[in-house]
C-alpha positions in Angstrom: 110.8 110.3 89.2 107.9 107.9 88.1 108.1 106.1 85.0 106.1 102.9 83.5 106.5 100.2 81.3 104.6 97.0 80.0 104.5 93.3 79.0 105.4 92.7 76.0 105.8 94.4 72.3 107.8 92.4 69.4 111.8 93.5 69.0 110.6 94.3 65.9 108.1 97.0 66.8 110.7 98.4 68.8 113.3 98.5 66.0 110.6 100.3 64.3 109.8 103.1 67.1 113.8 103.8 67.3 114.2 104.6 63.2 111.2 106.9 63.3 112.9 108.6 66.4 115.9 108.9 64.7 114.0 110.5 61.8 112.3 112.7 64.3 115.5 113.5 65.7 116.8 115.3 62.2 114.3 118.2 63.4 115.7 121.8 64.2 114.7 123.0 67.4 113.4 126.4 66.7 115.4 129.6 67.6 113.0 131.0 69.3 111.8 128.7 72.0 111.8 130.8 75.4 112.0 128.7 79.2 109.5 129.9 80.8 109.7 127.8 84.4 111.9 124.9 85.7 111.3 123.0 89.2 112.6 119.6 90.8 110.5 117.0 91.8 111.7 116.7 94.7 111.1 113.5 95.6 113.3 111.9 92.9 115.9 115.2 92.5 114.8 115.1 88.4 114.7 118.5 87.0 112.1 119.7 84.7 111.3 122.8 82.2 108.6 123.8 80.6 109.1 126.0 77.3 107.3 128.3 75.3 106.6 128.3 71.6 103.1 128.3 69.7 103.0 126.1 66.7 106.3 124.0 67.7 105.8 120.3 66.2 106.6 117.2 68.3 109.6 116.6 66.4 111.3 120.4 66.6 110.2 119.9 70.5 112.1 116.8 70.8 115.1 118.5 68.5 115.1 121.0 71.9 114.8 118.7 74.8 117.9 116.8 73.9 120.2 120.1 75.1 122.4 119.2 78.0 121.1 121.1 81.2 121.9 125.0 81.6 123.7 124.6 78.2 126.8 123.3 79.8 129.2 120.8 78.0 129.4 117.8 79.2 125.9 117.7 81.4 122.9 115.6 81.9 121.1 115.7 78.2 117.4 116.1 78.3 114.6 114.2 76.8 110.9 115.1 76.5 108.9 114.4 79.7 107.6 110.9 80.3 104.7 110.5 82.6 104.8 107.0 83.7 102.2 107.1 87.0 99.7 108.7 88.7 101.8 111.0 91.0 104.2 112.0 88.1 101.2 112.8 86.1 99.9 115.5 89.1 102.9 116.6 89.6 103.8 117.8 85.9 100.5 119.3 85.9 100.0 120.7 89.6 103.7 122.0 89.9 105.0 122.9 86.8 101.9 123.2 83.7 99.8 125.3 86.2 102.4 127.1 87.3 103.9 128.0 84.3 100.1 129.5 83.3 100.2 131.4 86.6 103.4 133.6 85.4 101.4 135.4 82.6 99.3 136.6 85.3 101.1 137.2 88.0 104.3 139.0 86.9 104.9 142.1 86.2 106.5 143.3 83.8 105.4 139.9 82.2 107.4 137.0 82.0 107.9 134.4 79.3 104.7 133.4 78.6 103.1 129.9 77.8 99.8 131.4 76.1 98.3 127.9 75.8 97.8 125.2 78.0 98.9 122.8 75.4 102.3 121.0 75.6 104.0 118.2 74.0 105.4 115.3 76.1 107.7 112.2 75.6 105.0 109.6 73.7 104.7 108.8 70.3 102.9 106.1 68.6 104.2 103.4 67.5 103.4 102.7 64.1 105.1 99.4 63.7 103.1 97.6 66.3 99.4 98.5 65.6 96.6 101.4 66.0 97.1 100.8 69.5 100.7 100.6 70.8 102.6 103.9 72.1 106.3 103.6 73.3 107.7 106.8 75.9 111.1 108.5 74.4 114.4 107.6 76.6 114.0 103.6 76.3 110.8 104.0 79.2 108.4 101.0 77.6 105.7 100.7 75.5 101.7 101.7 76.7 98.3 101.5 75.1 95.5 103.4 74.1 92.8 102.2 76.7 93.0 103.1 80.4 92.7 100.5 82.9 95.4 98.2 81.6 98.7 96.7 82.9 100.7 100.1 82.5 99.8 103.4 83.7 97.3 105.6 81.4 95.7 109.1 81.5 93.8 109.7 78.5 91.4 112.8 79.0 87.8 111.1 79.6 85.0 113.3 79.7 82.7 114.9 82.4 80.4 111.2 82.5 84.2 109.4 82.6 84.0 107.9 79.1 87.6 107.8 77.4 88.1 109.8 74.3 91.3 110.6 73.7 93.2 109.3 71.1 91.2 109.8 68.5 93.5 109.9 66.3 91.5 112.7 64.1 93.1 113.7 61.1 94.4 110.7 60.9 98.2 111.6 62.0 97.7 112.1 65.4 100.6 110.7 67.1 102.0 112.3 70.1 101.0 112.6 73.5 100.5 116.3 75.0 99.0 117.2 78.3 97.0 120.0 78.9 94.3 120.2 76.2 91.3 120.4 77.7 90.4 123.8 80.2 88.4 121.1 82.7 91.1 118.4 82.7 94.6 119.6 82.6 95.7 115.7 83.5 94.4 113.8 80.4 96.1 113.3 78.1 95.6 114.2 73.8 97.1 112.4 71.0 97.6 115.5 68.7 99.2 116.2 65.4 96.0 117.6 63.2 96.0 120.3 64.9 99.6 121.9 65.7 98.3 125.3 66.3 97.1 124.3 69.9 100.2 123.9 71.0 102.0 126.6 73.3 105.1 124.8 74.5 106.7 121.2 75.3 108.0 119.6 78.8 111.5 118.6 79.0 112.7 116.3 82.1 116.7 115.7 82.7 117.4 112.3 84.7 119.5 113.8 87.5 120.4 111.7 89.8 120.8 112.5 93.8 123.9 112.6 95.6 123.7 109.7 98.0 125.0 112.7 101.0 122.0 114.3 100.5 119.5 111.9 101.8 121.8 109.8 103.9 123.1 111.7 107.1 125.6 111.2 110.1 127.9 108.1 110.1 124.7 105.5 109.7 122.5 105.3 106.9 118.9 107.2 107.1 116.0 107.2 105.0 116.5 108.3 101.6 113.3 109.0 99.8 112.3 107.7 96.3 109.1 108.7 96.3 106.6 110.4 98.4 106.1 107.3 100.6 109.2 105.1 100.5 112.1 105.4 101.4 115.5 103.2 101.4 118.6 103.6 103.4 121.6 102.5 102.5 124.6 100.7 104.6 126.4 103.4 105.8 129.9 101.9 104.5 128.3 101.2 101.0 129.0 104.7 99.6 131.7 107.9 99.7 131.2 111.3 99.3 130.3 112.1 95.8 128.3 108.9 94.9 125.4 109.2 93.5 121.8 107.4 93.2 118.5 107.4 90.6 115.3 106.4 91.0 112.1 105.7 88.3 108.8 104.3 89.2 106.8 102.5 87.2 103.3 102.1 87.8 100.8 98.9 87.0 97.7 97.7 87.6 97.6 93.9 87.7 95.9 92.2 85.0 95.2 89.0 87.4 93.1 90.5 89.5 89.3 89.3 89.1 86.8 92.0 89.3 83.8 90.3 90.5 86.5 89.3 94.0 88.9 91.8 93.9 91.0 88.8 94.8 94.0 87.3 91.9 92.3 84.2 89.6 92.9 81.0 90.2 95.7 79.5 87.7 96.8 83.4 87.0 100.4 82.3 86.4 103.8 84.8 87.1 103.4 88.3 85.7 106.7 89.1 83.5 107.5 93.2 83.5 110.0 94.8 81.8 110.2 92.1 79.4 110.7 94.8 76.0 113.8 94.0 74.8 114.3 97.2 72.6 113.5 99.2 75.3 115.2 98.0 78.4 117.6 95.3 77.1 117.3 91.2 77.1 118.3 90.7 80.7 115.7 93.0 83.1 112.8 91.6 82.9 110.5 91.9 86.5 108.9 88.0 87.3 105.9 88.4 90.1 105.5 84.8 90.8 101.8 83.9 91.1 101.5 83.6 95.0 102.1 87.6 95.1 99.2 89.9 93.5 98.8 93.8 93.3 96.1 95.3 95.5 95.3 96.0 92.7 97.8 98.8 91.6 101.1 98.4 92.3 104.2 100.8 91.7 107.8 99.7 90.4 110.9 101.3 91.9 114.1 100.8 89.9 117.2 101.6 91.5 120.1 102.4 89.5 123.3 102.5 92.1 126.0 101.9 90.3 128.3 104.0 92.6 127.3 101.4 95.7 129.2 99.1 97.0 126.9 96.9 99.2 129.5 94.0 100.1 127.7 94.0 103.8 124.5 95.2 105.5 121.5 95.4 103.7 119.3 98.4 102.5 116.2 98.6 104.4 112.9 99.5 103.0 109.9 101.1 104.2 106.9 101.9 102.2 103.5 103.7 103.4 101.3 101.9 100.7 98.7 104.3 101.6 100.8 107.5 100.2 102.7 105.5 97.7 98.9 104.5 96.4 96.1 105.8 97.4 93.1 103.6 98.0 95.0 100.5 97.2 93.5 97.3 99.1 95.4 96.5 102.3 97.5 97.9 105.0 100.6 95.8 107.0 99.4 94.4 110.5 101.4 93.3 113.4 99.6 91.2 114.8 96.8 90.0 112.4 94.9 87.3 114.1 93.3 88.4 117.2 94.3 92.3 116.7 91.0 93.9 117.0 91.8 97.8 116.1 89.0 100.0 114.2 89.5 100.5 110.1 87.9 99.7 107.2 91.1 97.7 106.2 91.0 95.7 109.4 91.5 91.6 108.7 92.4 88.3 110.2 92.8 87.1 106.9 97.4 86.8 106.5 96.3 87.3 102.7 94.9 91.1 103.1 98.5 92.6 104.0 100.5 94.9 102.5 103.8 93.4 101.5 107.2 94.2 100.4 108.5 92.9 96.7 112.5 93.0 95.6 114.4 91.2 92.9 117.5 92.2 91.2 117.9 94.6 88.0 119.5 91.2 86.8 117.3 87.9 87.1 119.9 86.0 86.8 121.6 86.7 90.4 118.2 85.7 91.8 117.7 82.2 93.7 114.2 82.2 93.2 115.0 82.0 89.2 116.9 79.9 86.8 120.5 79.7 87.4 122.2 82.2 84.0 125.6 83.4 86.1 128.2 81.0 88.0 128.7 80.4 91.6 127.2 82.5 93.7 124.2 83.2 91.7 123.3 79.4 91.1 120.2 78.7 93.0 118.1 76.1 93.9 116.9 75.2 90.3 113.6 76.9 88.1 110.9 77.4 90.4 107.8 76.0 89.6 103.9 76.3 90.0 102.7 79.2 92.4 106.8 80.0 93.1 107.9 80.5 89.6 109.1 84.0 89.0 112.5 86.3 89.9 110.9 88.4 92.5 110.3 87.5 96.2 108.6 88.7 98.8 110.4 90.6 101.7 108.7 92.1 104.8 109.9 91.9 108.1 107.9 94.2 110.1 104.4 96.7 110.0 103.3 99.8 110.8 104.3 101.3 107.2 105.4 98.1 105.6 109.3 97.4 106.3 111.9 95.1 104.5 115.4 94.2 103.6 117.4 93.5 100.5 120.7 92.6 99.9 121.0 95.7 97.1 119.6 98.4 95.3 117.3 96.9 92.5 113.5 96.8 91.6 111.4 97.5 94.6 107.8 96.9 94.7 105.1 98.9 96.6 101.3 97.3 96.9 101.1 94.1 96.1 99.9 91.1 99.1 100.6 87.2 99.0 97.0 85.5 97.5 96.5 82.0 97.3 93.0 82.4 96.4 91.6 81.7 100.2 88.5 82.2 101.4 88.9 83.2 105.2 87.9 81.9 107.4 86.1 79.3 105.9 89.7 77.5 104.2 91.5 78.7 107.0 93.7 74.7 107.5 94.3 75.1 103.7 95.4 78.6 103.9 98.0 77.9 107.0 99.2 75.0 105.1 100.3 78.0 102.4 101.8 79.6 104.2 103.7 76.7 105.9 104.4 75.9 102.6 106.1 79.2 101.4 107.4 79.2 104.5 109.4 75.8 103.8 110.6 77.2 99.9 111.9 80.1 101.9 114.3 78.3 104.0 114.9 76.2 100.9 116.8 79.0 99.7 118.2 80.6 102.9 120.0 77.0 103.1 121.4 77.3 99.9 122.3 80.9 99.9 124.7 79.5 103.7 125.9 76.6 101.5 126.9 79.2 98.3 128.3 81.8 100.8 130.4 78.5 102.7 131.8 77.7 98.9 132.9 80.6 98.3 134.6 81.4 101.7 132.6 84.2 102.3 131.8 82.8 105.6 134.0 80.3 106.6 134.2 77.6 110.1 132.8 77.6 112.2 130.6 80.4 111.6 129.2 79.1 108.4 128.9 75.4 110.0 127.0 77.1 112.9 124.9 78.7 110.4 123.7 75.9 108.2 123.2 74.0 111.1 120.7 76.4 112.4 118.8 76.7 108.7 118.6 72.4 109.0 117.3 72.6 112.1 114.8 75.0 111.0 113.6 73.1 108.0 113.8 70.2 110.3 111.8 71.3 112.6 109.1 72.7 109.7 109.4 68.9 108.5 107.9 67.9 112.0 105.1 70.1 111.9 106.5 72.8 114.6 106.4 76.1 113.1 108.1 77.6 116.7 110.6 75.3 117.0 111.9 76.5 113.4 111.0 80.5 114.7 113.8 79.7 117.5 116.4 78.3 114.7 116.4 81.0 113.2 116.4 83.4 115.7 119.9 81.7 116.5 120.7 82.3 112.6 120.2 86.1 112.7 122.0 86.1 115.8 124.9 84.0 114.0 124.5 86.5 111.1 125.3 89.4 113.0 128.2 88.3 114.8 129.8 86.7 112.1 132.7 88.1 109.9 131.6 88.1 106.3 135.3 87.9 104.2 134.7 90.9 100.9 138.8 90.6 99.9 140.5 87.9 97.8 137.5 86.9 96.7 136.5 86.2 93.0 135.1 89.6 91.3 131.3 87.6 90.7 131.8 86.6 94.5 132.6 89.8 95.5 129.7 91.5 94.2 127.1 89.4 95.7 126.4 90.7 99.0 126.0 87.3 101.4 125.2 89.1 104.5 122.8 91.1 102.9 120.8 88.2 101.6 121.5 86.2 104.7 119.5 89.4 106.6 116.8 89.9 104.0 115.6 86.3 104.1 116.6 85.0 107.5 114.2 88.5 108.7 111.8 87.8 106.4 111.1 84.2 107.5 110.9 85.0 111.2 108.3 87.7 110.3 106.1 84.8 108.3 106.7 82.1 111.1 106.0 84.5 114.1 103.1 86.5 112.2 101.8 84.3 109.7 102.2 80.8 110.2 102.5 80.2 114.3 99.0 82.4 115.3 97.0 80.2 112.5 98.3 76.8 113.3 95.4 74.5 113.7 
């Protein structure tokens, strides 16, 4: 399902939100409240409902979503919906709003009725934290009141696409509905003055998809998030019964500079997921400053705790132009020199589609500072353009492709930027990318010397393989970009035949999957060297 979050709000605002929600909570859900449709979104296996009953306030609508699902002890509880992206948004209304308005006229004898287009949803303003700030129910992050920000938005605008919703009329306006206005189901109301618009509420259960169901035969397929990605998972990494969930979050990147369309100079690392009341004090997202959205972007979060990825890694394909429509840039294989019709064509290595992953926690990344012992240590804080958690992972084009070493946060639509004019700073732009090129093997190396220390690999596979990362940077240090390509062509090679050892092995060891990494990066820097470095050398 999609779901968004923000920047930042104070832990203090969010202590706020959670005692009025627990005062909301003391609501009775009224007797009377009738189902009137349910569907799955099938591209996330979430269930939904929509309910019936004029007059219902947000907080008796909330007292009813928290039922388990079908009434059953011991099931998935609800929560009111939260409508955290564009494609969530049209799918609430196109699949279950307007369909649940159909049924009145349709059936006969009549169905359940929803008599009015109003419903509540899962937002509520946060009174704590200004006019402004609204938090989503079920711990899904804060947004605002203005469209066009960081985090998703859908207030209703009007026919000449001026905003105006909330207005807060009444003055206690202070949850979201969707559905209030005949020309506009999508918008979205702030409402509260004027209960007696209200024909029903949206409820959403998190249900998360058997792993069997999108991963067939004895090696792993794709298994879709949403419309337009998919991951697929080791085929040893799972048993019958386990089970996966997906939420995407979707941004637009408050970098970008409208008069270019390109990220600002000195823009500095974009921290998500950084609301501690919301989503805890170790999950925050860090795009370092060399990647930029294009300029939406959409957040997958991955929540596998059934996986066990000790080997293999979980490849990733994303068709940006599904996943986002109209976003910036397309993936290209080759760039330079390939001469195909579109209104996306470029030369320029800076207009491509990319592929984005860090870790749920931070802390196991190299890119970041070192919180979590041996294996997790990396190569120190990085600084300027690198600093952040997250790093950049393609490997091939066509829809964008990628590896990662697990499940985690997976980022659709963003493009490396250094803020290059092409192809007038074309020698400044190759030295870029020769010099990402370099902090990526930087951390390949020490990812072979962590894996070596903890006898994950041992000699003289591991020898072989840090031998073949040296010569690589080596190589890079002399100026020959191919001479590094064939090094580490003989790495992946080394990486596949290689045993990886997963038993007797420290539990923090255990759980960080070597091979996986060794794949994701080792991949990912023969696709810069061969694609985006090598054709542009001077």
């Amino acid at each position: 399902m999609c779901k968004t979050t923000s920047k930042t709000i104070s832990l203090f605002a969010g202590l706020t939100a959670l005692f009025a929600m627990a005062s909301a909570q003391a609501a009775v859900c009224p007797a009377d409240a009738t189902l009137v449709y349910s569907d799955v979104n099938d591209d996330t296996g979430h269930k939904y409902e929509i309910w019936s009953r004029n007059n219902i306030s947000w907080a008796e609508a909330n007292a009813c979503a928290q039922r388990p699902l079908g009434g059953a002890p011991g099931a998935i509880v609800g929560h009111l919906a939260t409508v955290t992206s564009s494609s969530e948004n049209s799918w609430l209304v196109d699949d279950l709003l307007q369909k649940a308005l159909d049924l009145a006229v349709v059936t006969v004898p009549p169905a359940p009725e929803l008599t009015q287009s109003q419903v509540w949803v899962g937002g509520f303003r946060d009174t704590g934290a200004g006019a402004g700030a609204w938090r989503w129910v079920n711990n899904e992050g804060p947004f605002t009141s203005v469209n066009g920000g960081t985090v998703f938005t859908n207030w209703a605008e009007n026919a000449q696409g001026v905003q105006i919703e909330p207005n807060n009329q009444g003055g206690n306006e202070n949850h979201v509905t969707l559905g209030r206005f005949a020309t506009n189901l999508y918008g979205w109301n702030d409402e509260g003055s004027a209960v007696s618009s209200i024909g029903g509420f949206i409820v959403e259960y998190d249900t998360p998809r058997l792993i069997g169901e999108c991963v067939e035969g004895t090696t792993s397929t794709a298994c879709t998030t949403i419309e337009g990605q998919t991951l697929a998972f080791p085929a040893n990494s799972f048993q019958s019964g386990d089970k996966v969930s997906f939420t995407a979050f979707e941004f637009n990147d408050p970098r970008i500079d409208p008069l270019t369309g390109r990220c600002s100079v000195n823009r500095g690392p974009l921290v998500l997921f950084d609301d501690v009341a919301a989503f805890g004090p170790d999950a925050s997202l860090t795009i370092p400053e060399y990647l930029c959205g294009s300029p939406r972007f959409l957040v997958v979060k991955v929540e596998a705790e059934d996986l066990d990825i000790f080997k293999g890694a979980v490849e990733i394909e994303h068709d940006t132009a599904t996943v986002l429509p109209d976003n910036l840039y397309e993936c290209s294989d080759p760039i330079l020199g390939n001469l195909a019709p579109g209104p996306l064509y470029s030369e320029d290595p800076q207009e491509q589609d990319v592929i984005v992953w860090q870790s749920t926690d931070p802390r196991r990344m190299l890119e970041g500072p070192a919180g979590l012992p041996p294996p997790s240590v990396g190569v120190g804080p990085s600084t300027g353009i690198y600093a952040g958690t997250a790093t950049e992972a393609t490997n091939g084009c066509g829809s964008t492709t990628g590896k990662s070493r697990t499940a985690s946060y997976f980022v659709v639509g963003m493009h490396i930027d250094f803020n290059r004019e092409y192809p007038l700073d074309q020698v400044a732009l190759y030295q870029d990318f020769f010099a990402l090129t370099q902090y990526k093997l930087q951390l390949l190396l020490k990812s072979v010397q962590n894996a070596r220390a903890a006898l994950v690999i041992r000699n003289p596979e591991g020898r072989a393989m840090e031998s073949q990362v040296r010569n690589a940077i080596n190589a890079m240090n002399a100026g020959d970009p191919a001479a590094a390509l064939t090094s580490i062509n003989q790495f992946l090679k080394k990486v596949n035949d290689s045993t990886y050892q997963i038993t007797g092995v420290a539990t923090d060891q255990l759980e960080y999957n070597y091979n996986g990494d060794h794949l994701m990066r080792g991949e990912n820097i023969k696709f810069m060297l061969r694609v985006k470095v090598i054709p542009y050398k001077p």
